[in-house]
C-alpha positions, 0 to 999 in steps of 0.5 A, a space after each residue: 500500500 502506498 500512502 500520501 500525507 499532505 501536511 496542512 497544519 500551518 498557520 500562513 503567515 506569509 499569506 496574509 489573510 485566510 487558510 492557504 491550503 484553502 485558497 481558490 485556484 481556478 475554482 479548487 482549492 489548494 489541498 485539492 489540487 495536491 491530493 488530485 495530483 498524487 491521486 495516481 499515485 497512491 491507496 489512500 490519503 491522510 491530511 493533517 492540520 488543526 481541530 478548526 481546519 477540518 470540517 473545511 478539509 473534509 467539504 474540500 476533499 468531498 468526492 476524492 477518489 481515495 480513503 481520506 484520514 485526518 490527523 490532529 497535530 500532537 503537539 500545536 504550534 511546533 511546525 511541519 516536524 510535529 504536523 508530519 509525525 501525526 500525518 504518518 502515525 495515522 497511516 495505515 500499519 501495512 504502509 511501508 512507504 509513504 510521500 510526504 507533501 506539503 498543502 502548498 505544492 499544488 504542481 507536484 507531479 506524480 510521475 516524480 512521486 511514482 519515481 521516489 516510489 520505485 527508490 523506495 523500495 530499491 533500497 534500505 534507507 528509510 527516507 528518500 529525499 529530493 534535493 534541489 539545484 539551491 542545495 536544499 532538501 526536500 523534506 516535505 516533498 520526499 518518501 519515508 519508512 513510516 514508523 521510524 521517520 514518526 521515531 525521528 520526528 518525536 526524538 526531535 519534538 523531545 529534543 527540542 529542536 522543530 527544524 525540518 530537517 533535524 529528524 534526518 539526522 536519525 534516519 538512513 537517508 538517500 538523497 537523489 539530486 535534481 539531475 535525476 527527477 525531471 521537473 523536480 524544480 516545479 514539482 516543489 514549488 511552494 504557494 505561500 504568499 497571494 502574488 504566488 497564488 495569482 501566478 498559479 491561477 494562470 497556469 491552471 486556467 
């Protein structure tokens, strides 16, 4: 079984007003447009975020092609690490492999998770991480061993340290660079801010 969990729990601070995985593009919101394109993807759908998204959440998945679950986040206020420990706890137990993605990357392309996939399961490591042409890794566009990045994500709640990068410290890591996933660039894209919002719009259209 394979698994998505779209990370939605943030509070938007850069985007000024309202929910981003909520905002309107080309008549669908944001989270919508992430789930329809992992949809080919995977088995089934886990959404995190807070108590007071959810009834949102769920008018916005009605109708979606997959079994949806909602995880709360454990711990509020502590970032995407502790949002991503709650989406994979809630997975599935027979998910060995689950894709991570943030509410935010409405253009991610399935073909880029489909490969992630395929590494997955190629190799012993327990994350398989993109890494983009800036040097950054992509740690909420990536494909995890479920239980032991919830262990990692939790050892650094406890640590003290909610940078989303700290849990990969505690994990077998592969890293595959942009050279090899075509498109990678676009497919991590972030939506974060109303200017980047009017620029998906067109595109969609």
């Amino acid at each position: 079984m394979r698994v998505g969990v779209i990370v939605a729990g943030g509070y938007s601070t850069r985007f000024e007003t309202g929910d981003k995985a909520l905002a309107d593009i080309a008549g669908k919101p944001m989270l919508r447009h992430v789930a329809d394109r992992l949809s080919p993807v995977i088995d089934a759908l886990v959404i995190n975020g807070r108590a007071e998204q959810m009834n949102a959440f769920a008018d916005a998945m009605e109708g979606f092609v997959h079994p949806v679950e909602y995880a709360l986040d454990e711990q509020t206020g502590r970032g995407p690490v502790a949002g991503i420990a709650a989406g994979l706890a809630a997975v599935p137990i027979d998910a060995k492999h689950v894709v991570v993605v943030a509410c935010d990357m409405p253009f991610v392309d399935s073909s880029i998770i489909e490969r992630l996939f395929e590494l997955a399961m190629a190799t012993p490591a327990d994350a398989i991480v993109p890494r983009t042409d800036d040097g950054f890794y992509q740690v909420l566009h990536a494909v995890y061993s479920p239980r032991p990045m919830v262990d990692a994500c939790r050892r650094t709640l406890i640590d003290g340290d909610p940078k989303v990068l700290a849990p990969l410290e505690y994990l077998e890591v592969e890293v595959i660079d942009s050279d090899a996933l075509s498109g990678l660039e676009r497919s991590v894209e972030n939506v974060n801010t109303r200017e980047s919002i009017e620029r998906a719009r067109h595109f969609f259209d």
